[in-house]
C-alpha positions in Angstrom: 5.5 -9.9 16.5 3.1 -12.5 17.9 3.1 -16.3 16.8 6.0 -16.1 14.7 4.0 -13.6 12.2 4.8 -10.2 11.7 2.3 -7.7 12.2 0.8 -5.7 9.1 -1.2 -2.6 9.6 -4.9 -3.6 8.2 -4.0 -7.4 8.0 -6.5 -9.6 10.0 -5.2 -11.8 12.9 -6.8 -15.5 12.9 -6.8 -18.4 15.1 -7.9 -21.8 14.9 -9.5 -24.3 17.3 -9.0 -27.9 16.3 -6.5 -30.0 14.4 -8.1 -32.3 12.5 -8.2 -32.7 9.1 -10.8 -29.6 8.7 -8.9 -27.5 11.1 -6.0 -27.7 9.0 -7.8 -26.9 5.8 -8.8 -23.4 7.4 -4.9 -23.0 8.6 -3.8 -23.3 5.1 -6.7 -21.1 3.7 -5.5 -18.2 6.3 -1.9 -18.8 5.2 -2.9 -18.8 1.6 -4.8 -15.3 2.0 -3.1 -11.7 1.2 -5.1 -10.4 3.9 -4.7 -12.7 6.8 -2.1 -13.9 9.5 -2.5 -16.7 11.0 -1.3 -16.4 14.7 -2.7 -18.3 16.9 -3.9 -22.2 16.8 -5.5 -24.2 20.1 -6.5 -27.9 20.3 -5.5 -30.7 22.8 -3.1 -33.3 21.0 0.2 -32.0 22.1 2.1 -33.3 19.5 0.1 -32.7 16.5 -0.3 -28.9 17.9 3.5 -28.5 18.0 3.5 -29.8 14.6 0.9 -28.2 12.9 2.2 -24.8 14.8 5.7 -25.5 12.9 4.4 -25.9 9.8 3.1 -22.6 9.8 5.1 -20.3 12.4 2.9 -20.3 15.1 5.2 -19.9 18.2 4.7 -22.2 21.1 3.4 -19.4 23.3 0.5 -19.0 20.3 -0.1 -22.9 20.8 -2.7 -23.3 23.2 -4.2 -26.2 24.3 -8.1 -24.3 25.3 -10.0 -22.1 23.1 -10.8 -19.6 26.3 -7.5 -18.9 26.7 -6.6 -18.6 23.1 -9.3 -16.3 22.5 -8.4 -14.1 25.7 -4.1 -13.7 24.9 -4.2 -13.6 21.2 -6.0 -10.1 20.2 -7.8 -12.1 17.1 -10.1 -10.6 14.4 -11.2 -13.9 13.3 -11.1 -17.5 14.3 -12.4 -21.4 12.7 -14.2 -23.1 14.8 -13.2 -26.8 13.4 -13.9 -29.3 16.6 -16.6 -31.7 17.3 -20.1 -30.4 16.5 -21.2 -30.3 20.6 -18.0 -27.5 20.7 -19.2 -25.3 17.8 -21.6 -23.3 20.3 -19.5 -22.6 23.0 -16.2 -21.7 21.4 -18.3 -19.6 19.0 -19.9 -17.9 21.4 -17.1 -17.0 23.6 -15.0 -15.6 20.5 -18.6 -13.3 19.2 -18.7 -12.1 23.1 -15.0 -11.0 22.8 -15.9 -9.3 19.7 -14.2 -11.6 17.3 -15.9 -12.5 14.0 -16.6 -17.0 13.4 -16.0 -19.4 10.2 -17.5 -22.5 11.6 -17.4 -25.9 10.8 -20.9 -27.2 9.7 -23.1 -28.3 11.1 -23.6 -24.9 12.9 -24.3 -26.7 16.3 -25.8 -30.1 17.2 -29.3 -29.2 17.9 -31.2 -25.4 16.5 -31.2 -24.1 20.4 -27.4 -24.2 20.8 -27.8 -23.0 16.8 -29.8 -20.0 17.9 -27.6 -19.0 20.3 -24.6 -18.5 18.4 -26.5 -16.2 15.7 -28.2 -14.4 18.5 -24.3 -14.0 19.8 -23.6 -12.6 16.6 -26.4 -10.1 16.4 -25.5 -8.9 19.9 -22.0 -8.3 19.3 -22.4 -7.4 15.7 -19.6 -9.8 14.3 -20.0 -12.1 11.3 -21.0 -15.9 11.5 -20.6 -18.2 8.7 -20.1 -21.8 8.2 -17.8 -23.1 5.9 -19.9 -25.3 3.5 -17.1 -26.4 1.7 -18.9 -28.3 -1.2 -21.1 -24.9 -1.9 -18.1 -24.2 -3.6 -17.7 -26.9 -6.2 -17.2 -26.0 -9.3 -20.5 -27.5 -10.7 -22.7 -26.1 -8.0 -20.6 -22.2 -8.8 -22.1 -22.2 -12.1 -25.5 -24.1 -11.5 -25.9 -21.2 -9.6 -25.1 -18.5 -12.1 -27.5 -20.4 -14.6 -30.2 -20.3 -11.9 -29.3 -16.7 -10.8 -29.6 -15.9 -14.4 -33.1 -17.2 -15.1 -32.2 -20.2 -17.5 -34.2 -22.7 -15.5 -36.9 -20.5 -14.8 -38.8 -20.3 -10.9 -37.4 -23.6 -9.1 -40.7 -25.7 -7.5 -39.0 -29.2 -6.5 -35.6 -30.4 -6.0 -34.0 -33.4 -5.1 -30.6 -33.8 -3.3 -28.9 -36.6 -1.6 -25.5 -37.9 -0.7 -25.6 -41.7 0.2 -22.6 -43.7 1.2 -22.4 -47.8 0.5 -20.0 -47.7 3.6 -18.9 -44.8 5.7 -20.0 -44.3 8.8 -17.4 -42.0 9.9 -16.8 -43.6 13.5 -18.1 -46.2 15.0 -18.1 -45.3 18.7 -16.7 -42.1 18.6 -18.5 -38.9 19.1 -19.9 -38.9 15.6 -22.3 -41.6 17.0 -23.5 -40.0 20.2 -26.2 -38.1 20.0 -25.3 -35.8 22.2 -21.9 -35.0 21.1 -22.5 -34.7 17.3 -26.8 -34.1 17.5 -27.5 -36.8 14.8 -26.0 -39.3 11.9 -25.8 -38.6 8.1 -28.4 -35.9 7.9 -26.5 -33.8 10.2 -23.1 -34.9 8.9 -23.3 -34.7 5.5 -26.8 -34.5 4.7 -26.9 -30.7 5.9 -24.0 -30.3 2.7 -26.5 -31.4 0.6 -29.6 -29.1 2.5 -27.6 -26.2 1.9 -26.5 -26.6 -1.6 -30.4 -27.3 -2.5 -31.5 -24.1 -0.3 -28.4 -22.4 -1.7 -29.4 -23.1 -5.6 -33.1 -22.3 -5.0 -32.7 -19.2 -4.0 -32.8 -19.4 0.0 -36.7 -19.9 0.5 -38.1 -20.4 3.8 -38.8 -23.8 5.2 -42.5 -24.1 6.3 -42.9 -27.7 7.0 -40.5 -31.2 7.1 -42.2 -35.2 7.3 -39.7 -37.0 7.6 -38.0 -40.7 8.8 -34.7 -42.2 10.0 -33.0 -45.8 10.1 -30.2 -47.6 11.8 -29.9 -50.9 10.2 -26.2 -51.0 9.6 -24.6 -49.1 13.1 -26.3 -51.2 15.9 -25.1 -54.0 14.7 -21.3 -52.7 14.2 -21.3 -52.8 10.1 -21.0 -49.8 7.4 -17.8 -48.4 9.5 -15.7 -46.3 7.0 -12.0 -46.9 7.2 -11.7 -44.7 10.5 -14.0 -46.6 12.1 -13.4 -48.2 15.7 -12.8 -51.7 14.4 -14.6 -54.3 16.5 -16.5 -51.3 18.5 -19.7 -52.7 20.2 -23.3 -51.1 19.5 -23.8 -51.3 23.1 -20.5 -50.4 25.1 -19.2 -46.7 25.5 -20.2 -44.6 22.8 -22.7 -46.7 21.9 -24.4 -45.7 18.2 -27.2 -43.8 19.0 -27.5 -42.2 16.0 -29.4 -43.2 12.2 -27.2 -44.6 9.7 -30.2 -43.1 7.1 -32.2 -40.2 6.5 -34.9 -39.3 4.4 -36.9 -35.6 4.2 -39.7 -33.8 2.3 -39.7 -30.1 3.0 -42.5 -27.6 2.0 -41.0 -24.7 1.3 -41.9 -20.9 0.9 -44.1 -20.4 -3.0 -45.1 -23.8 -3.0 -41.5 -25.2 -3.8 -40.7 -28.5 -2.2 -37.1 -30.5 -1.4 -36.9 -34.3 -1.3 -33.4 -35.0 1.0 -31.6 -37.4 1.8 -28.4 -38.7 3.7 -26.9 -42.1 4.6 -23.4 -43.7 5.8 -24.0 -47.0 5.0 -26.5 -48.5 2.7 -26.6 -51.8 0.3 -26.5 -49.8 -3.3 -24.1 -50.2 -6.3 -21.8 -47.0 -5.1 -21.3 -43.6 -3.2 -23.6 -41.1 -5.2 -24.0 -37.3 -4.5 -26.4 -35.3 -6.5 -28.6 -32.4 -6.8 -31.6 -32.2 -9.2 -33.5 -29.1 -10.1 -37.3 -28.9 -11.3 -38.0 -25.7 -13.2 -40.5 -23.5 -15.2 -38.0 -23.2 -17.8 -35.7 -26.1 -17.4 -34.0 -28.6 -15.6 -30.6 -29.6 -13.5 -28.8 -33.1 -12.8 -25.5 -32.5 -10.8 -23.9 -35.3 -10.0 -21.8 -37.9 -11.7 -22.3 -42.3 -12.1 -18.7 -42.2 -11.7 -18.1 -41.1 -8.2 -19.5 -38.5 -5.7 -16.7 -36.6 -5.7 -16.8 -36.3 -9.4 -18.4 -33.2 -10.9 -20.5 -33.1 -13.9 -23.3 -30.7 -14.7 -26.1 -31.3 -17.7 -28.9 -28.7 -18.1 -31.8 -29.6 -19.9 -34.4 -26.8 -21.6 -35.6 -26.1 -24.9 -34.1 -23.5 -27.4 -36.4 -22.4 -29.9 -38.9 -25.2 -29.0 -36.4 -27.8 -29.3 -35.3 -29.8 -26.2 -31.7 -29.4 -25.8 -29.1 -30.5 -23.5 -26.0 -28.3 -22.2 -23.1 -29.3 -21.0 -21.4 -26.4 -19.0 -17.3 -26.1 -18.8 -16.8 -26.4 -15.0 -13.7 -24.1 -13.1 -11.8 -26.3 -10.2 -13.6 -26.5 -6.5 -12.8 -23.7 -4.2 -12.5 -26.2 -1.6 -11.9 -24.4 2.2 -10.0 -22.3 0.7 -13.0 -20.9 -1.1 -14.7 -20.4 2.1 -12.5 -18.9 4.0 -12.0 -16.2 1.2 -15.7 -15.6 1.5 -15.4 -15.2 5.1 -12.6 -12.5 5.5 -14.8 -10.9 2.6 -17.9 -10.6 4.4 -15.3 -9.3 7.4 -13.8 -6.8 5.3 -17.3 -5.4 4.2 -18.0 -1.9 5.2 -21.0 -3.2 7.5 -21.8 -6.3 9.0 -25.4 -6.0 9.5 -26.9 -8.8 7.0 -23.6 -11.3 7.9 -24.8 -12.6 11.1 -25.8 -16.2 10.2 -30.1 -16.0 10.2 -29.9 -17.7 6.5 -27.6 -20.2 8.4 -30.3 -21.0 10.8 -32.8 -22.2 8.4 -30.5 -25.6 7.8 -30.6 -26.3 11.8 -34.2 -25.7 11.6 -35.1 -28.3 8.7 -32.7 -31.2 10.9 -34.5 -30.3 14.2 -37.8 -30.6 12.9 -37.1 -33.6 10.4 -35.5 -35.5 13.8 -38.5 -34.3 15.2 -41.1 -35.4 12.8 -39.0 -39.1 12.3 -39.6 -39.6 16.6 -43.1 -38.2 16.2 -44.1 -39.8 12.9 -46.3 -37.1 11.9 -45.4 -33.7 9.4 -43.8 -30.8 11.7 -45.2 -27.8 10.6 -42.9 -24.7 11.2 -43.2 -21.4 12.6 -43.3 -18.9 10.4 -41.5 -16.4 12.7 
């Protein structure tokens, strides 16, 4: 026995870094699975590790306070990477390197070299990295996707997809405001949700070029905090915001598709929206509901017999993390691992580098093809 779960011949052993809200999610996935044991959880609050570890068995010789040494005593087959966005590179690499597959949390790193790195980790050690792009599971973007998948709107040429906040920047003066800790604002925080499910719904085509701009109107001057927020916390003292409070991006795209993005924490509109529209030869997508962003509603419009029509699909529950995580010990349970090593990952940390790049630059980045 090891971490207070008993070994099951063919079962996979998993560990967790972090203990925040995300990290839990993932515990309670593995716990949830048929497939999984969860033995094994690291992170540096002492009392909240003890906690979290009682919760779900984890002895307090599995309760380790650095990834390394997690990685090293607890024989894993998988682990979540669930910590500050700077940390998704090294802890991922170090667990691919000891031959252990990664669910990470997105964004995959804070900037596409560190990005890179862990999928060239993967390839190297042939393990599987994924991120766990939680809201890819909705239930509204499930069966957009079957509807797409299925031909219904035809070939996809534009799409727009945005998730803007009134007032939520997620930390004012914490590392989700330092550039170098967490590699950008709302486009790299939730923004890259909202990059994912376009790229996700249109088929996964390749990014050739990104214009794009930023803004910080609202963090300099200490205001669009969200209730986690530093009160009081000074634009200019330690942890100074360094990052935009608003992002906006046009990518070309492979076939002549395009993508108009966008992302903000804080912003003077009526209320929170998140949506996804999709432009196509056959018909058309609005995801997204007036009421709330969190509340999911799907309408597809095409014609049937030359008559415009409107559908309203029946929607299953979100999968949540939960969702993701199944996805994951899927993909680790396949018979080969060979397609699973996170390049269709990589094109999301691409568009973000080269849309912070083209913002700086002012000018249309045109990609690399290779």
């Amino acid at each position: 026995m090891t971490g207070g779960v008993p070994e099951r011949p063919g079962r996979l052993r998993a560990g967790v870094v972090g203990l925040g809200w995300a990290g839990r999610q993932h515990m309670d996935a593995y716990a949830l699975h048929p497939d999984v044991d969860l033995v094994a959880i690291a992170g540096l609050e002492d009392d909240l590790r003890r906690e979290v570890g009682a919760i779900h068995g984890v002895d307090e010789a599995a309760q380790h306070r650095g990834y390394q040494e997690m990685i090293d005593a607890a024989g894993l087959d998988v682990v979540s990477v669930a910590t500050p966005t700077a940390l998704h590179a090294p802890v991922a690499i170090a667990a691919l390197d000891a031959g252990v597959h990664v669910l990470s949390e997105k964004p995959l790193a804070e900037s596409v070299e560190r990005a890179a790195a862990m999928v060239a980790a993967a390839h190297a050690n042939d393990r599987v990295l994924d991120v766990s792009f939680n809201h890819r599971r909705r239930g509204d973007v499930t069966v957009l996707k079957q509807l797409v998948d299925d031909g219904l709107l035809g070939d996809i040429y534009y799409a727009k997809a945005g998730w803007l906040r009134r007032s939520g920047i997620p930390g004012l003066g914490t590392w989700f405001t330092q550039r170098a800790l967490a590699g950008g604002g709302p486009l790299m925080d939730i923004g890259v949700h909202m990059l994912d499910m376009a790229l996700h719904l249109m088929g996964e085509p390749t990014p050739e070029a990104v214009s794009a701009a930023t803004y910080a109107e609202f963090g300099p001057r200490g205001r669009g905090g969200s209730s986690t927020a530093r009160v009081g916390a000074r634009a200019d003292g330690p942890g100074a915001y360094e990052v935009e409070d608003l992002a906006t991006a046009f990518v070309r795209l492979s076939g002549g598709a395009t993508l108009l993005l966008e992302a903000s924490w804080a912003s003077h509109i009526e209320r929170d929206q998140l949506y996804v529209v999709l432009y196509g030869s056959e018909g058309g997508a609005v995801l997204g509901s007036p009421e709330g962003w969190n509340h999911a509603q799907l309408s597809v419009h095409t014609e049937l017999r030359g008559i415009p029509a409107e559908l309203t699909p029946v929607l299953p529950a979100d999968g949540h993390h939960r969702a993701a995580v199944d996805d994951f010990v899927a993909k680790v349970q396949a018979p080969s691992w060979a397609e699973r090593h996170g390049d269709d990952l990589l094109s999301r940390s691409v568009i973000v580098d080269a849309a912070y790049r083209s913002a700086e630059q002012h000018r249309e980045v045109v990609l690399d093809p290779s």
